[in-house]
Backbone bond lengths (Angstrom), bond angles and torsions (degrees), N, CA, C in turn:
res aa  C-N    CA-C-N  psi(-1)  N-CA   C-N-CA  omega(-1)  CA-C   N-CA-C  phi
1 X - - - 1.453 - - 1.523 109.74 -
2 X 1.197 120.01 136.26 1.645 142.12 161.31 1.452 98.51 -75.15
3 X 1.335 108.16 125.44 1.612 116.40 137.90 1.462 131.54 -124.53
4 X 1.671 86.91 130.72 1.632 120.90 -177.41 1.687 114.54 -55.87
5 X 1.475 137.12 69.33 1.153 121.82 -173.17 1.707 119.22 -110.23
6 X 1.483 102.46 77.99 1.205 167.80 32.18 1.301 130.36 -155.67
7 X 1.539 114.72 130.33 1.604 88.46 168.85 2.110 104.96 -85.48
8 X 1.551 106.87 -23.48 1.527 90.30 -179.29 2.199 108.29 -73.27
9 X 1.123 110.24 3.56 1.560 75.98 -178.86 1.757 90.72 -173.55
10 X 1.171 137.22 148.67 1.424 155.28 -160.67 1.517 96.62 -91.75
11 X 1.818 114.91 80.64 0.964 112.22 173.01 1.593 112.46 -83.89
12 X 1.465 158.14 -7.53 1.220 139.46 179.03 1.283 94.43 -74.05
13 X 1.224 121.19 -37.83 1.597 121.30 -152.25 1.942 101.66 -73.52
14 X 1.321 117.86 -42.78 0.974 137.99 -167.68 1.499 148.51 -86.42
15 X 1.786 90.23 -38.43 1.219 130.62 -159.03 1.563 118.68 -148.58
16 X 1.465 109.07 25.83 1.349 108.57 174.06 1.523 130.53 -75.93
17 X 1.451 107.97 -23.62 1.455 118.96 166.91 1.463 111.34 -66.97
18 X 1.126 121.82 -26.65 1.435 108.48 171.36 1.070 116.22 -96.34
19 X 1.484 124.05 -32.69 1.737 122.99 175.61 1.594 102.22 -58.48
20 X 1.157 107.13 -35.36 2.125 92.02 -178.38 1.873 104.52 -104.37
21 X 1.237 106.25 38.27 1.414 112.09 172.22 2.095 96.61 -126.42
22 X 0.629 136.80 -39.44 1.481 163.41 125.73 1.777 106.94 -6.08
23 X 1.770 109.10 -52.01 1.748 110.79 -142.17 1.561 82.83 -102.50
24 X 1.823 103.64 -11.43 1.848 89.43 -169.62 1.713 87.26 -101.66
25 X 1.110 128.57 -3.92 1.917 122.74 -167.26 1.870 82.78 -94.06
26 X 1.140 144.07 -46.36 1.217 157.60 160.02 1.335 101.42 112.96
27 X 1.316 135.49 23.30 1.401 133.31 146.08 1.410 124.38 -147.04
28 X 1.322 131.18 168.90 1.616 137.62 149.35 1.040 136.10 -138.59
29 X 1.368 127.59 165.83 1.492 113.14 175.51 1.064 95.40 -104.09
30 X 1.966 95.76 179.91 1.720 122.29 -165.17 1.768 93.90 -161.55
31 X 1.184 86.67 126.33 1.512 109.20 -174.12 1.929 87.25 -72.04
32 X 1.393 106.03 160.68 1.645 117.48 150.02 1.616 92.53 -85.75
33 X 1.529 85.46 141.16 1.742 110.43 173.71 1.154 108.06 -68.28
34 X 1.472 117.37 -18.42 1.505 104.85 -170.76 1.320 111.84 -117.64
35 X 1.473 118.65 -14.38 1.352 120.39 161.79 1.390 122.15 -129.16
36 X 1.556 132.22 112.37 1.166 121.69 -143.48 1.232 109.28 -87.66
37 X 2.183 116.30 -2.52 1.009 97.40 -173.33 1.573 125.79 -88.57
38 X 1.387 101.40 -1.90 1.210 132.31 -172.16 1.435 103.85 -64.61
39 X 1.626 126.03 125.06 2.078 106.48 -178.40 1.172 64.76 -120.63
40 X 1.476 111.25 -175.15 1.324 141.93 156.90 1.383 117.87 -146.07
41 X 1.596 137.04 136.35 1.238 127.71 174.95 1.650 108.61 -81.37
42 X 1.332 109.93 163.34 1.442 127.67 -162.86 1.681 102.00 -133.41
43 X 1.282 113.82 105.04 1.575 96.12 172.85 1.610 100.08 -79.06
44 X 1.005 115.14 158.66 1.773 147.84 165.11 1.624 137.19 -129.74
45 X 1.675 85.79 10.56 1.326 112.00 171.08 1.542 114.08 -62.06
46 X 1.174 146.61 135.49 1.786 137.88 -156.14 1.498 84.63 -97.15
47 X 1.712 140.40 -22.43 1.352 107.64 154.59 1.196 132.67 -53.43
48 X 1.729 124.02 -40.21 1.373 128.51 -171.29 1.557 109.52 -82.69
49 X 1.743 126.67 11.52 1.289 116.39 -142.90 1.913 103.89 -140.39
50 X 1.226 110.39 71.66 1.591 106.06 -164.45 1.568 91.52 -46.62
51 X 1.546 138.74 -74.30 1.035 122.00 -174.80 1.432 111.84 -150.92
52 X 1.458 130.41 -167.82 2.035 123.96 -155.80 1.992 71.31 -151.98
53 X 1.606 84.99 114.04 1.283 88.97 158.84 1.450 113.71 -121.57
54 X 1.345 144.86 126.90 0.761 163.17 -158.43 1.853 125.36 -138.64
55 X 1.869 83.56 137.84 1.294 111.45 -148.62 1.353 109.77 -87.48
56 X 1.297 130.79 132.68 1.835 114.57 -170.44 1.483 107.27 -154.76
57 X 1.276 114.60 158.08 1.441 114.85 175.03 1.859 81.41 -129.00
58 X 1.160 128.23 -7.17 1.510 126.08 175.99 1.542 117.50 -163.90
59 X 1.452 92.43 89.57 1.389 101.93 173.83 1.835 134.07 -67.26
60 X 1.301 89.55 -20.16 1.734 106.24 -175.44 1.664 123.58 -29.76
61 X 1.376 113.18 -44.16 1.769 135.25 165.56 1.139 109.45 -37.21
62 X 1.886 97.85 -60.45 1.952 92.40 -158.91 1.665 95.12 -94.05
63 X 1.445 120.03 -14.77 1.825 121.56 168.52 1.528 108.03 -22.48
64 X 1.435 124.67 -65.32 1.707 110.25 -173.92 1.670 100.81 -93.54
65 X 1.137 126.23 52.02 1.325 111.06 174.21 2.115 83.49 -140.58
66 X 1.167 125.20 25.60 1.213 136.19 156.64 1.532 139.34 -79.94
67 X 1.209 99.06 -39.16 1.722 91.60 153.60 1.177 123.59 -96.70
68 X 1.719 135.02 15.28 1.568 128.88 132.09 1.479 130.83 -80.36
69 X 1.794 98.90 -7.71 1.521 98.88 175.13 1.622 101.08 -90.85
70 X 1.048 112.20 -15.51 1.738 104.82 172.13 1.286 129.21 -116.77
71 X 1.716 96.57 2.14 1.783 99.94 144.22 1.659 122.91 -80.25
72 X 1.214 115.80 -6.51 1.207 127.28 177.10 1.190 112.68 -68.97
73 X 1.605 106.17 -44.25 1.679 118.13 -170.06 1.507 104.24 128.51
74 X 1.423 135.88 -3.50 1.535 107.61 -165.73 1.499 96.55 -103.97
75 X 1.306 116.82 -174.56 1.133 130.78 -125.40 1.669 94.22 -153.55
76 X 1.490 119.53 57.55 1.380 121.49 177.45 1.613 127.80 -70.37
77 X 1.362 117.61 146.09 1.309 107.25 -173.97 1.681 95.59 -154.70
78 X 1.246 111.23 143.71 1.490 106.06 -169.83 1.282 118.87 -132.57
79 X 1.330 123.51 146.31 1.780 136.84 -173.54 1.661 97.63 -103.40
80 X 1.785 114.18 89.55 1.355 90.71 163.51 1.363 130.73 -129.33
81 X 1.209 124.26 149.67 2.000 152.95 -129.24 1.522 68.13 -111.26
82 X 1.866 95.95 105.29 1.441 116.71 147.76 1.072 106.25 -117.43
83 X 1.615 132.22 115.45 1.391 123.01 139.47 1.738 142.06 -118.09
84 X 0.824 134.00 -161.96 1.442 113.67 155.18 1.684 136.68 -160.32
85 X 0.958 87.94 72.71 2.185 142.92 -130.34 1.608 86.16 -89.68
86 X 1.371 127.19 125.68 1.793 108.82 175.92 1.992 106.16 -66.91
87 X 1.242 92.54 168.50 1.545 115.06 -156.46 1.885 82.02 -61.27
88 X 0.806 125.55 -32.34 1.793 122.01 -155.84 1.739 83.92 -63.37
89 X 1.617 123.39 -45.75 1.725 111.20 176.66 1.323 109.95 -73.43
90 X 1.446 113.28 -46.62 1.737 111.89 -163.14 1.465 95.24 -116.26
91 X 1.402 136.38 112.45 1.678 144.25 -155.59 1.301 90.10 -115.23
92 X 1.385 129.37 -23.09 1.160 125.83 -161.66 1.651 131.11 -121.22
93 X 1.811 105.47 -27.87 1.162 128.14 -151.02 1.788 96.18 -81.98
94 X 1.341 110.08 152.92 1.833 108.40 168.77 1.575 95.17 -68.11
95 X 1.904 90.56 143.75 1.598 102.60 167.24 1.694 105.65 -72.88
96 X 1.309 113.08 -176.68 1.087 127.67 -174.30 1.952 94.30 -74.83
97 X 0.670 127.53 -30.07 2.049 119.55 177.90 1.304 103.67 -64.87
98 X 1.094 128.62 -19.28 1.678 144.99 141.06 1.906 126.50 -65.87
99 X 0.918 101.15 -77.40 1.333 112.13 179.32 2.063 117.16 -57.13
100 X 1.037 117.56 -41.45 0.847 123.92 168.81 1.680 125.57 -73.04
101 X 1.290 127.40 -12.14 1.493 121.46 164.72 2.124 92.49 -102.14
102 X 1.234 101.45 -17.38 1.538 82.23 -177.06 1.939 99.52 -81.52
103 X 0.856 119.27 -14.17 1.299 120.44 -176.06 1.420 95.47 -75.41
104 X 1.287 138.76 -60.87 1.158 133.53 -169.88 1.547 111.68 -56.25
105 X 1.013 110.77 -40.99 1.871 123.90 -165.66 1.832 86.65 -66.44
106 X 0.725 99.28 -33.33 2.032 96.98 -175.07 1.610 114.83 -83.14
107 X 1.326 99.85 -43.88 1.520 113.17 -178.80 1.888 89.58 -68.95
108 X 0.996 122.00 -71.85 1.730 116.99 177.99 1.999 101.02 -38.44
109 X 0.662 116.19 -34.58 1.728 101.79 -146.72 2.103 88.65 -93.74
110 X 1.575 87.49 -41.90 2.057 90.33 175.26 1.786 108.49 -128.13
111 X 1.277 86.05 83.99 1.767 107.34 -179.48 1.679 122.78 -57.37
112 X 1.475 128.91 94.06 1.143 98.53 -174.19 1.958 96.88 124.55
113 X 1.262 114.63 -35.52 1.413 138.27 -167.04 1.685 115.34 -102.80
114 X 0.874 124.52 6.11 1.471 126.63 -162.32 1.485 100.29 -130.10
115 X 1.681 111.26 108.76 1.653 87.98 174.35 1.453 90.31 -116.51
116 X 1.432 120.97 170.28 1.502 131.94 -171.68 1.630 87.77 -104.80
117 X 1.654 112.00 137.83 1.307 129.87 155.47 2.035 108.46 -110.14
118 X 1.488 89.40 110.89 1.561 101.30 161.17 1.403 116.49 -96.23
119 X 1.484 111.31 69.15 1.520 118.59 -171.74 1.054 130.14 -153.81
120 X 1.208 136.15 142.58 1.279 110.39 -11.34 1.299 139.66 -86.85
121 X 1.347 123.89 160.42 1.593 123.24 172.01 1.391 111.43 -72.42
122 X 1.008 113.53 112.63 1.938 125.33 -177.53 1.924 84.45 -108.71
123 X 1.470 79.71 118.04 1.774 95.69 158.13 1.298 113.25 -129.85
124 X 1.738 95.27 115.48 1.500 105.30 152.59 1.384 119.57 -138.95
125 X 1.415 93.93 -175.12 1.626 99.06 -174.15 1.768 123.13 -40.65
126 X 1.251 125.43 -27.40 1.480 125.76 145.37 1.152 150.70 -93.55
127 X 1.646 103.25 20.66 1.388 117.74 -176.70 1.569 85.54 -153.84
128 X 1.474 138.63 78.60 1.475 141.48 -169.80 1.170 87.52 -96.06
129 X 1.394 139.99 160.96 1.436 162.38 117.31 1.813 101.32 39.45
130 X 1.482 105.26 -86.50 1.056 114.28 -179.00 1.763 128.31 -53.34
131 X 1.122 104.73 -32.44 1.788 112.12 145.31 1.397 115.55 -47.85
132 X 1.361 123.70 -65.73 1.866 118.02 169.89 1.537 109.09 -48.52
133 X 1.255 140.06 -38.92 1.064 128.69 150.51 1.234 137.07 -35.65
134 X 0.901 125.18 -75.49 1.425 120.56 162.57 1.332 128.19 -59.12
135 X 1.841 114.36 -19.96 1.451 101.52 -178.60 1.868 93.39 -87.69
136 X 1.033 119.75 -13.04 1.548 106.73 -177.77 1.578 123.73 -78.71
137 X 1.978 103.95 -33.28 1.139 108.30 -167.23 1.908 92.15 -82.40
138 X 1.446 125.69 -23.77 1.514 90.71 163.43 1.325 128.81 -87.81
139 X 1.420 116.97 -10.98 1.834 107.47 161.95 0.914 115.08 -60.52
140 X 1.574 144.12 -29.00 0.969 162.97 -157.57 1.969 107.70 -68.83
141 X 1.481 86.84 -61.88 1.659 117.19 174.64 1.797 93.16 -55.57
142 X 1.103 124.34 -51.63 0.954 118.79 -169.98 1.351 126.95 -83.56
143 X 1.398 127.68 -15.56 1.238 137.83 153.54 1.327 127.90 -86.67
144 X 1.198 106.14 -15.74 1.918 116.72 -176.85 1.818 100.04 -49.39
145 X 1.131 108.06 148.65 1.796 118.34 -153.40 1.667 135.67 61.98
146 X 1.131 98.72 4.24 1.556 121.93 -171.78 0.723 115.29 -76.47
147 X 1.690 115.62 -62.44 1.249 130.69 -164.11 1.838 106.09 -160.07
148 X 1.153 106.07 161.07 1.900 88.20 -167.94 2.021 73.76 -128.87
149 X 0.812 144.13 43.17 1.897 148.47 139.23 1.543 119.07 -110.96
150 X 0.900 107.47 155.91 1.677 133.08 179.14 1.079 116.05 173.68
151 X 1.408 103.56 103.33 1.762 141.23 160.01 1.450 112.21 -43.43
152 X 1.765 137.91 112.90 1.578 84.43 163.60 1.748 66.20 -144.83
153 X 1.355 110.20 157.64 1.747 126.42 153.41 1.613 107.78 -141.34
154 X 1.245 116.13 179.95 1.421 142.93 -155.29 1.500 79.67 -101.16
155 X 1.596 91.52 148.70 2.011 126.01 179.31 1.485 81.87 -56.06
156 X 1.376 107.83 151.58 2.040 122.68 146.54 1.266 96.45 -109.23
157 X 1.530 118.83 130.79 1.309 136.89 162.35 1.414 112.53 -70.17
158 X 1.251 113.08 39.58 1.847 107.23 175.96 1.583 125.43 -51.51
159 X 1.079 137.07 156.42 0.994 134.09 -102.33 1.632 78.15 -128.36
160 X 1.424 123.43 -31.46 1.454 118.40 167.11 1.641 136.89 -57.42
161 X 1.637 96.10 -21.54 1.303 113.15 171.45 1.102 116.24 -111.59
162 X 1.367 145.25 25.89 1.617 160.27 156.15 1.253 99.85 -44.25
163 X 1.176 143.41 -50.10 1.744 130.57 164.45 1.352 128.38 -67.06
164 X 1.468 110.50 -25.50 1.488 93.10 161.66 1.380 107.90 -89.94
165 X 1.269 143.00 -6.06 0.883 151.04 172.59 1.721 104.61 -44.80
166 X 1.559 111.34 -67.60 1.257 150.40 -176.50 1.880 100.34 -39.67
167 X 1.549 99.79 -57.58 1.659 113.97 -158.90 1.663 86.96 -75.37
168 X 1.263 131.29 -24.89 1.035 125.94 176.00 1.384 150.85 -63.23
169 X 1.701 81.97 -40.48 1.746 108.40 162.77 1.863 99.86 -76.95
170 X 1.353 116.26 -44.36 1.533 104.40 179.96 1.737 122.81 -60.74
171 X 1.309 103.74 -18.94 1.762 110.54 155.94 1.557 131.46 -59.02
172 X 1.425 85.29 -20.92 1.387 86.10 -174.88 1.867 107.03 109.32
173 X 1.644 124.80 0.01 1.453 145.63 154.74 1.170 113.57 -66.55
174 X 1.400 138.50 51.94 1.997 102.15 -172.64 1.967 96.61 -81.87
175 X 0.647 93.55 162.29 1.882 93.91 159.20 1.213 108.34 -94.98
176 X 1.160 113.23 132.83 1.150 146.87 -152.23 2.198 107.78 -118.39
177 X 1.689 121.58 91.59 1.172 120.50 -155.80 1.566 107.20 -66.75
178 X 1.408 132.23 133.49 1.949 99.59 172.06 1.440 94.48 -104.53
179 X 1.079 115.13 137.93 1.757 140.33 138.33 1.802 98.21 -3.46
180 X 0.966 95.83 125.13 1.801 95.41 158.25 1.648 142.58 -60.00
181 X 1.502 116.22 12.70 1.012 144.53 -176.03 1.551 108.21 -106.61
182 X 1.873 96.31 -53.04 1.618 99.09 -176.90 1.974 111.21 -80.76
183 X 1.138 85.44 -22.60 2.086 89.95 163.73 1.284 99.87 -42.25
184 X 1.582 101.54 -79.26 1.587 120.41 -166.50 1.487 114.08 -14.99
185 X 1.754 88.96 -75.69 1.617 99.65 159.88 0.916 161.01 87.52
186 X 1.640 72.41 -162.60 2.104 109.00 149.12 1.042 117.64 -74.37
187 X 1.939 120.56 -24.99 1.370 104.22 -177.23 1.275 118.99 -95.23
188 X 1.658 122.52 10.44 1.116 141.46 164.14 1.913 112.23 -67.91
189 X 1.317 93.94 -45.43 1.400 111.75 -178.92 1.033 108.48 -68.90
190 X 1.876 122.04 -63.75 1.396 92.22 -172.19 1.784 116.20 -85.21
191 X 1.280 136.65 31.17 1.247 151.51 167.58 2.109 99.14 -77.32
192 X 1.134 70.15 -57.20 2.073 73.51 174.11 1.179 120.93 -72.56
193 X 1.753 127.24 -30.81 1.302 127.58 170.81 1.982 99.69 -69.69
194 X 1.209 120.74 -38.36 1.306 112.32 -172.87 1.504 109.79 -62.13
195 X 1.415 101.58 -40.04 1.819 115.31 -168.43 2.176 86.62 -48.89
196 X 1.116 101.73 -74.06 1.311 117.13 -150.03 1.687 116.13 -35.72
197 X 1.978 100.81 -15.97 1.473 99.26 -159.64 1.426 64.60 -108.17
198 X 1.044 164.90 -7.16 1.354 150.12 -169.74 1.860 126.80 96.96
199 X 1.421 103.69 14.17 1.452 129.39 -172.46 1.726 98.84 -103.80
200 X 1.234 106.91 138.61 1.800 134.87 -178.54 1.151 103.48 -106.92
201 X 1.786 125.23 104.56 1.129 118.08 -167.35 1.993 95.45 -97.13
202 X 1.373 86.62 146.89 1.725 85.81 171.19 1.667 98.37 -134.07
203 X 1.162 115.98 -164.16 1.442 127.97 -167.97 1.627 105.27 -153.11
204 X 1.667 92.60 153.43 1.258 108.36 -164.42 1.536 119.10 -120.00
205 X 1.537 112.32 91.03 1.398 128.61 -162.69 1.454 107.08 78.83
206 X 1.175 112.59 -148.61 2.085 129.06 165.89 1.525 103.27 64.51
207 X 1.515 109.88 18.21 1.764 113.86 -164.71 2.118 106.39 -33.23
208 X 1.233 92.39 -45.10 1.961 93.92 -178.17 1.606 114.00 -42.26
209 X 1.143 105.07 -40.38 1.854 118.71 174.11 1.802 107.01 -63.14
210 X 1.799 87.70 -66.36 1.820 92.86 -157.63 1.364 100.89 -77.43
211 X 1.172 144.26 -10.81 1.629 146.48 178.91 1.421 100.73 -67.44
212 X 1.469 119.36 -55.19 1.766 138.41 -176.46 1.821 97.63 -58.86
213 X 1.591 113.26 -29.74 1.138 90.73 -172.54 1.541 112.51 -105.29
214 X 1.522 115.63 20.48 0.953 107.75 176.87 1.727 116.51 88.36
215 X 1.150 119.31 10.37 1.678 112.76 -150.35 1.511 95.13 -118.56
216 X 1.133 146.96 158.95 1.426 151.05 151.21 0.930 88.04 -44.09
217 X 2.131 109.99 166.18 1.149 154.28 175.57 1.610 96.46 -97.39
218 X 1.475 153.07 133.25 1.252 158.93 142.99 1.255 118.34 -66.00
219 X 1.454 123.30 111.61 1.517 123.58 -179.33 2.025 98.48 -89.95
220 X 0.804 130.05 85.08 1.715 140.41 -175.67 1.772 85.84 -22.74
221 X 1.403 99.70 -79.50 1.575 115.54 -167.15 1.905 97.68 -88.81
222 X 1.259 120.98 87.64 0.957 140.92 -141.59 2.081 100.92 -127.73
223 X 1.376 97.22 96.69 1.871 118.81 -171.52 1.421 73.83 -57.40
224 X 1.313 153.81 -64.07 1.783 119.00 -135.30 1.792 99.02 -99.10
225 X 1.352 133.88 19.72 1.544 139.24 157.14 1.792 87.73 -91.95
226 X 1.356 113.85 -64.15 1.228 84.84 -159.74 1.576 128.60 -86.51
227 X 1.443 117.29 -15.18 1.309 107.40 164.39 1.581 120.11 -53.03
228 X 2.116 114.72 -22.39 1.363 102.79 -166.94 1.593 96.75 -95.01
229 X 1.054 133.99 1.51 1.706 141.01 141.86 1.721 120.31 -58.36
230 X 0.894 92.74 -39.48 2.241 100.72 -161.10 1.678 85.46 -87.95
231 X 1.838 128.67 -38.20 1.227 122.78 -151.72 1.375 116.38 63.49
232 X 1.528 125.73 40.69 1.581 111.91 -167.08 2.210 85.05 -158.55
233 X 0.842 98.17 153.12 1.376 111.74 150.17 1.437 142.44 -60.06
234 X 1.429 130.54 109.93 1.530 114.90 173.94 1.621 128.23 -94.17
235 X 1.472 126.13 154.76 1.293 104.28 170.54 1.430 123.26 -46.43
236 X 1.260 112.71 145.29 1.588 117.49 175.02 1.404 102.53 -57.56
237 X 1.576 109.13 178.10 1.643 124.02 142.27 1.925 101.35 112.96
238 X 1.370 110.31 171.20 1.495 103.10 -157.07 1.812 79.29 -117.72
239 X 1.448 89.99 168.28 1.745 104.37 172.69 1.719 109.26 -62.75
240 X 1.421 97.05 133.53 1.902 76.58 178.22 1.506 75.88 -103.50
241 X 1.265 154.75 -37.04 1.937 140.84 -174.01 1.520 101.58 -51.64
242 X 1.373 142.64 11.80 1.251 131.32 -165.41 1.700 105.64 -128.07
243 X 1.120 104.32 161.01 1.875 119.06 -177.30 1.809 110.76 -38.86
244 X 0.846 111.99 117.91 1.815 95.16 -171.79 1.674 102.62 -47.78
245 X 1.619 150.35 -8.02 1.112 121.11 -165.29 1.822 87.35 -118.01
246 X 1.462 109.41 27.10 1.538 99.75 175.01 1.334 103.73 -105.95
247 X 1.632 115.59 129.06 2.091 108.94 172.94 1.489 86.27 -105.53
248 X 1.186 114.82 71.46 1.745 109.92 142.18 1.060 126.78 -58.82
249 X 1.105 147.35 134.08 1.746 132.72 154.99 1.172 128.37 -63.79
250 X 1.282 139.25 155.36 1.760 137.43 -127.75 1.958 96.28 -95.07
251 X 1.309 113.73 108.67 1.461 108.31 163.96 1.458 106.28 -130.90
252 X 1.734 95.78 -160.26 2.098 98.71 -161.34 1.419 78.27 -129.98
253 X 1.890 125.96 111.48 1.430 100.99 169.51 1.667 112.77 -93.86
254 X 1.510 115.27 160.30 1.498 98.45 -165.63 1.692 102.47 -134.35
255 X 1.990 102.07 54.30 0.814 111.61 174.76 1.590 121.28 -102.65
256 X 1.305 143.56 -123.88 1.450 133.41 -158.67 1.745 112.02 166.71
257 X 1.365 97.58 92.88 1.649 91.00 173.38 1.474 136.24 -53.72
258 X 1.189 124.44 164.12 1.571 130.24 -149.72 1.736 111.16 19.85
259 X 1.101 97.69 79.40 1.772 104.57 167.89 1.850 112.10 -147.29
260 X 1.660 118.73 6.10 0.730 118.50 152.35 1.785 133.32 -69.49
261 X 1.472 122.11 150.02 1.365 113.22 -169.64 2.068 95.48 -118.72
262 X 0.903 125.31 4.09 1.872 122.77 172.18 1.118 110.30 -76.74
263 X 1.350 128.14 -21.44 1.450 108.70 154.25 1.481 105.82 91.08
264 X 1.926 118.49 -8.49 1.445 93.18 -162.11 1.581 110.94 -76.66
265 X 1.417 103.32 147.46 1.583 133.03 -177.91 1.589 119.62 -25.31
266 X 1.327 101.07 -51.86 1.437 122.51 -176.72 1.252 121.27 -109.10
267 X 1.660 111.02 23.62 1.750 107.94 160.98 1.392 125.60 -79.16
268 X 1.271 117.57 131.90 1.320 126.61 174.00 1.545 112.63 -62.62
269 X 1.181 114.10 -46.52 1.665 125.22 173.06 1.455 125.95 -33.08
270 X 1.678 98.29 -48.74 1.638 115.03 179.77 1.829 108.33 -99.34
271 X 1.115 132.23 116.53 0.792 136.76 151.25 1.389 145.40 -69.78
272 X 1.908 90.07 -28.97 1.480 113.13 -170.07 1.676 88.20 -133.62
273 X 1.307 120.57 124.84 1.531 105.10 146.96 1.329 124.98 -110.36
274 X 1.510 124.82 24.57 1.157 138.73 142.38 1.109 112.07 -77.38
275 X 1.344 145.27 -37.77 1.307 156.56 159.20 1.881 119.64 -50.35
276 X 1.252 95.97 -42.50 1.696 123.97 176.60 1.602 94.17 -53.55
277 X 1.295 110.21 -72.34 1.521 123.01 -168.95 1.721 113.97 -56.67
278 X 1.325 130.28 -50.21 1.085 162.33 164.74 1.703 91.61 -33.58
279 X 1.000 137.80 -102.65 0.981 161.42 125.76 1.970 106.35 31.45
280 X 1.412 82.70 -67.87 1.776 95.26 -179.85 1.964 107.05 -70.36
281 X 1.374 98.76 -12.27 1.439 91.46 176.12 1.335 120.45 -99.26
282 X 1.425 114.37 -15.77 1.392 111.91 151.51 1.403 143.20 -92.35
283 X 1.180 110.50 19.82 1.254 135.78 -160.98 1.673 100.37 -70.95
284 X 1.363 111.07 131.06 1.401 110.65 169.94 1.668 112.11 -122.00
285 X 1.424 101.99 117.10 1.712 100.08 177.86 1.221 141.15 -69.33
286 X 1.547 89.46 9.34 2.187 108.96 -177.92 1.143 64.98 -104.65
287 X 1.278 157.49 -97.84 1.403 135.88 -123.80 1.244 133.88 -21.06
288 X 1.733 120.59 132.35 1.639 110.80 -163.18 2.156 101.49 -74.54
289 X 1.246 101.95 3.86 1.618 112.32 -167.44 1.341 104.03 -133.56
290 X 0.766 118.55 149.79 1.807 138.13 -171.49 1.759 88.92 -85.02
């Protein structure tokens, strides 16, 4: 088994006292998102656990709690959300004078394990096309040797975040749709800005876009990174709990919607960030549940 730690909520950043309070009890529960009465147990036993990949825009928390998660036995590998997006999208997130030496300190410490997510691309009228250009080809500069992945797909306008959506365009943010030509692109472009620093850009779901442009499909939680990490084989087969255009490979994530505190605009995860906070203040880190 894969574990998902998180796509609903930024547990290193957030929740590391309980994820390594959790990895030494060797299990937890996880409510269904949609029915809370529903628990389920989670082994976290490093027999039941090929590996915990985990999702971060700030890993720094669970950073020294890494050589007890792999004296334990598990087998960490991490998805991390660099961007450098003005504060009106990300109000909360570390800039890159942050993110970028913590990226390295991780990429040094789990070599091989660290892929960079540039995602999503939010285009609007102050961040058009040619802005992702330039903000990618210098993260790019700045991550080149790091990591040889980068994730990136286009915002989903889901339907839960249509009001911040709203407050966004009234800032002076609207999103801004491109034509299927001008997709193509940019993602042509930044595929060649990635080539150049030595990074393989793939994409994450939206296959109708990235197929037209020629680009791989991105499996996030991706069996051929981590079997060539673990040295072992995983069961085959794709997530059936996931977006039909996502080939993730099959894990249990044992994270928890609205419990993120970054605030960014266009997360699907947070619905509420009054709820987020709420939530984060009662939070108990012995808890067998997030």
């Amino acid at each position: 088994m894969i574990v998902s730690a998180s796509r609903r909520t930024d547990i290193p950043a957030f929740y590391a006292k309980w994820l390594m309070g959790r990895l030494r009890a060797g299990f937890c529960e996880v409510k269904n998102p949609f029915n809370a009465n529903q628990v389920s147990r989670v082994s976290l036993d490093p027999a039941d656990t090929e590996a915990i990949v985990l999702w971060t825009r700030d890993p720094r928390p669970l950073v020294p709690h890494l050589p007890e998660m792999l004296s334990l036995g598990h087998e960490p590998f991490f998805l991390f959300t660099l961007m450098d997006n003005p504060r009106a999208l990300d109000p909360k997130c570390p800039g890159p004078e942050v993110s970028v030496p913590a990226f390295a300190a991780l990429a040094e410490a789990l070599p091989g394990r660290v892929t960079w997510r540039y995602d999503p691309l939010v285009i609007t009228e102050k961040t058009p096309p040619d802005w992702h250009r330039v903000t990618f080809a210098r993260l790019c500069r700045a991550l080149a040797g790091l990591t040889d992945r980068v994730v990136v797909s286009f915002v989903e306008p889901y339907r839960k975040i249509a009001g911040r959506m709203r407050e966004l365009a009234a800032a002076g943010y609207p999103l801004v749709p491109l034509a299927d030509g001008a997709a193509v692109e940019l993602l042509l472009d930044l595929r060649d800005i990635a080539a150049a620093r030595g990074l393989t850009l793939a994409t994450c779901c939206q296959p109708e876009v990235f197929q037209a442009a020629g680009i791989a499909a991105a499996r996030c939680i991706d069996p051929d990174w981590i079997e060539a990490g673990i040295g072992a084989a995983l069961p085959g087969g794709k997530d059936p709990h996931q977006r039909p255009g996502c080939g993730c490979a099959p894990s249990k994530d044992i994270g928890a919607y609205d419990r993120c505190l970054f605030g960014c605009r266009y997360c699907y995860a947070t619905a509420s960030e009054t709820r987020a906070r709420e939530h984060y203040a009662r939070h108990d880190p012995d808890a067998p549940s997030l």
